[in-house]
N, C-alpha and C positions, 0 to 999 in steps of 0.2 A: 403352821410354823412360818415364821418369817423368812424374809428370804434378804440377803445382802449382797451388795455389788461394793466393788472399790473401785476408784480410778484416780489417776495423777495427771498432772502435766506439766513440764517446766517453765520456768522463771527465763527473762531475757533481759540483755541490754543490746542495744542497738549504736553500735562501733564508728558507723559512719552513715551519711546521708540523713542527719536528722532534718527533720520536717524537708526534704527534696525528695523523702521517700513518697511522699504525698502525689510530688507533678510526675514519678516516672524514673528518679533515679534508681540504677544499683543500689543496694544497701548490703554494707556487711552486718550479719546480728550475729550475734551468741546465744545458745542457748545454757539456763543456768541448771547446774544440777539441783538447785533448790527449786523449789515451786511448788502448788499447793496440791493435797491431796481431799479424794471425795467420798463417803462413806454413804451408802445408802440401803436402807431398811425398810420392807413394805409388812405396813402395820396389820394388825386387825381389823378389821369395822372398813366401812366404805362413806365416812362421813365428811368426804369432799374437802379434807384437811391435809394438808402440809406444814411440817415441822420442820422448821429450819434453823439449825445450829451453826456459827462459824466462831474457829477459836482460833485463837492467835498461836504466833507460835512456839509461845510458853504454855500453852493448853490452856488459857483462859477463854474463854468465852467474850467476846465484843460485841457479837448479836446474836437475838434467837425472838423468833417471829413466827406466827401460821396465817396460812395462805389457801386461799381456796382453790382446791384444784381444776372447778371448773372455767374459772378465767384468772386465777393466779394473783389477785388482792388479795391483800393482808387484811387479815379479819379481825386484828384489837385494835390496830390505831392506824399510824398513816405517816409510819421514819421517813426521815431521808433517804437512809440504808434500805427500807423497804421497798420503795416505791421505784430503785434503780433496783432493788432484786427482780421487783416484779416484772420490771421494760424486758431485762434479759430472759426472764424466761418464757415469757407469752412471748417473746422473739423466739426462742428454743423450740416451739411446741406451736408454733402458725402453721404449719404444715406436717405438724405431728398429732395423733391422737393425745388426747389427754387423760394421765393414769386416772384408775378407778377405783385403785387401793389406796387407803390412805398410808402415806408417808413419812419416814424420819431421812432430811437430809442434814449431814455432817460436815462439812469443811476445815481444814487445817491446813496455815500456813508453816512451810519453812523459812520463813524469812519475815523481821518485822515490817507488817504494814506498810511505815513508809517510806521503804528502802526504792519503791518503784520498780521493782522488777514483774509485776502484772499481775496481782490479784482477781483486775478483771478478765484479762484474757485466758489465766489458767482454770477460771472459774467457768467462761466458757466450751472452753477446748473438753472440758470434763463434763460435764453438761452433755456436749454434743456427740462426744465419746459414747452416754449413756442412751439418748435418743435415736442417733444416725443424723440427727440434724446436720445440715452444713453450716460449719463454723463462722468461715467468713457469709456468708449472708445474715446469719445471727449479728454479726458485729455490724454490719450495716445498718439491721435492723434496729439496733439499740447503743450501744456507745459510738461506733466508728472507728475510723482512725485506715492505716493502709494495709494492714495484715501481716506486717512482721512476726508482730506477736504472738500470733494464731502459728503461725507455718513453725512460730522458735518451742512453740508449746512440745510438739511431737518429736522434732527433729532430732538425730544422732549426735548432731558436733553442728559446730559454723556452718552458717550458711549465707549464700549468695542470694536476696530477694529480690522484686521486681514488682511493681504493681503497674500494668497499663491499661486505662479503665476502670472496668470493675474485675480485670483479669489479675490476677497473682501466681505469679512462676516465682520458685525456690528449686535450689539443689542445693547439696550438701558441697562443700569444698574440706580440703586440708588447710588446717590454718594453726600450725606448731612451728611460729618462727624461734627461733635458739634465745632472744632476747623476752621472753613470756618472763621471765624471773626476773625482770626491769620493769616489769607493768602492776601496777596497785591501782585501786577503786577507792577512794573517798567521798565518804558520805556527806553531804552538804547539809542534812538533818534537816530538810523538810518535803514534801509530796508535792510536786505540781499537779495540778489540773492536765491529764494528756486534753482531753475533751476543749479543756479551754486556750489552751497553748494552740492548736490546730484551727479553733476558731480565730486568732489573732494572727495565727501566720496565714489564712486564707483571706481578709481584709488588706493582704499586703498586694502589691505588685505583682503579675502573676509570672512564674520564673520562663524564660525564656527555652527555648532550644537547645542555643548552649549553654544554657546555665546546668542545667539536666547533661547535656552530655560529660559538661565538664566534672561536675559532682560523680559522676561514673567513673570517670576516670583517678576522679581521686580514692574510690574505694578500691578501685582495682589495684593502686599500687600500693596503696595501706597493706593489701591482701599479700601485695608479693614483695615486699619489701624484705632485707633480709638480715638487714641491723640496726641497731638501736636509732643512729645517726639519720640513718635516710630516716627510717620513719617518723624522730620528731621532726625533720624537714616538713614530711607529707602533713601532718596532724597540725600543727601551724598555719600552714596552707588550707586547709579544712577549715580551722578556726577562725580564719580572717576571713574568708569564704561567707560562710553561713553569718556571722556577726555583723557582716557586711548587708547580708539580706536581711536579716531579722532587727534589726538597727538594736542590737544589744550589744553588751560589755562582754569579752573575753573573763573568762571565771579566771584565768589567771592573773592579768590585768585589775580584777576586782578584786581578789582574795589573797594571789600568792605572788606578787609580782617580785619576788626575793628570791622563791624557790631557783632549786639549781636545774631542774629536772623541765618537762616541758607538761603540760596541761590541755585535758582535751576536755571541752564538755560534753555529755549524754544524754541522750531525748528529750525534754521540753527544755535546758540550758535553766540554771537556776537553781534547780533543786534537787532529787535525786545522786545521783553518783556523777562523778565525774574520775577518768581517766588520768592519771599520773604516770610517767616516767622516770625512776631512780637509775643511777649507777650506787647509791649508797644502800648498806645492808637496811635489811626490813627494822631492827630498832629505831638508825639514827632517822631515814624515813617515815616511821611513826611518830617519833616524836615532835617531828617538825609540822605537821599536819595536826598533832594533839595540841601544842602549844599556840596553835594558830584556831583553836576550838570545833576541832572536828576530828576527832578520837578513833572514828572508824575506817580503818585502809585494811583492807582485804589485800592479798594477793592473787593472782590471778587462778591459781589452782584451789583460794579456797570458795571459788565462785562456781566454777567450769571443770 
């Protein structure tokens, strides 16, 4: 009789300290109530096979591949998709035994592919969930990046991260300022590269002391801000910040420089979501964001 396990982990976005989460700053993240779920099945036969399904999250199917489970290649060909499936799990499984039953693994996201809210990381966090692996050494081992993502996979609500070394400290914070019904997410409608984004911002200048303290401080009061006003102040401030280290364009500046509201961008800046602020009701702020070709503004509640 087979036997099956489930496991989830959530989706994030990451609020403040993009790419300075990398030298050591603060970081506020979010954790999303979307993220992706893991279904697993041990089969019949011991014929050193894995089965690997991932569906989107219309329940279609995007990949499905088998894998040997004794060092985790893909046995009919040699994807793209495959051969980063297969880094993260022989990363999963370097210091785990390796199963002897053959296998049916499932995936399903809540959220389109590429909205950027972590496909990779929830796919590990569930992984490591199922193994005992430690997560962040998994992400070392195979994509990288500072671990926000990892610590937003499990976490309750917002949290406070920190990455010094290869050390990574989170807690959980309260973060339910009265102005959350002024904050929408717009989709820029395309996936950056995290992996390539961090190779580019790492060939930059390396950030200073107080570059890092000061980026601290800017999360700090994003965190404790307690009306709309100060906080576009703060998020502006952020924005000229980091634009100023990453020698990029403000997404506002590039995209909406009309808008009334103010504009924050979110982890790789480019592509994924970015942060809006309205005073105006969520139609006429949708529509101003649809006519400008980008259809998708979530509010804050239906993220988190």
């Amino acid at each position: 009789m087979s036997e099956i396990a489930h496991f989830f982990a959530k989706g994030k976005l990451l609020l403040t300290a993009e790419y300075f989460v990398l030298d050591g700053s603060m970081a506020l993240a979010l954790p999303s109530r979307l993220g992706q779920r893991m279904r697993i099945e041990t089969l019949p036969g011991k014929n050193n096979n894995l089965h690997w399904r991932s569906l989107d999250w219309e329940n279609k199917a995007w990949f499905e591949g088998n894998f040997k489970l004794s060092d985790f290649s893909e046995k009919d060909s040699s994807s793209t998709i495959g051969v980063n499936l297969s880094i993260i799990l022989k990363a999963v499984f370097k210091n785990q035994p390796h199963p002897e039953q053959d296998l049916l693994i499932e995936t399903s996201l809540d959220f389109p592919q590429n909205w950027g809210l972590g496909s990779s990381s929830t796919l590990i966090s569930c992984l490591c969930q199922w193994t005992g692996a430690d997560p962040y050494q998994v992400l070392d081992d195979s994509i990288g990046g500072s671990g926000y993502d990892i610590a937003c996979a499990q976490a309750d609500g917002p949290i406070f991260f920190q990455r010094k070394g290869a050390e990574r400290r989170h807690h959980s914070i309260h973060y339910h300022p009265e102005f959350l019904h002024n904050l929408y997410f717009v989709h820029l409608g395309e996936k950056r590269s995290t992996q390539e984004a961090i190779k580019n911002y790492l060939q930059l200048e390396p950030s200073t002391f107080d570059d890092i303290k000061h980026m601290t401080s800017l999360t700090q009061a994003v965190a404790s801000a307690h009306d709309l006003a100060h906080f576009e102040r703060i998020i502006v401030e952020h924005e000229n910040f980091v634009a100023a280290k990453i020698q990029r364009t403000r997404a506002k500046d590039q995209f909406f420089s009309d808008y009334w509201g103010e504009i924050k961008s979110l982890g790789a800046w480019g592509g994924d979501f970015v942060l809006a602020t309205s005073v105006r009701d969520h139609g006429l702020t949708q529509a101003y964001f649809a006519e400008k070709g980008f259809p998708t503004v979530l509010s804050y509640k239906d993220l988190f």
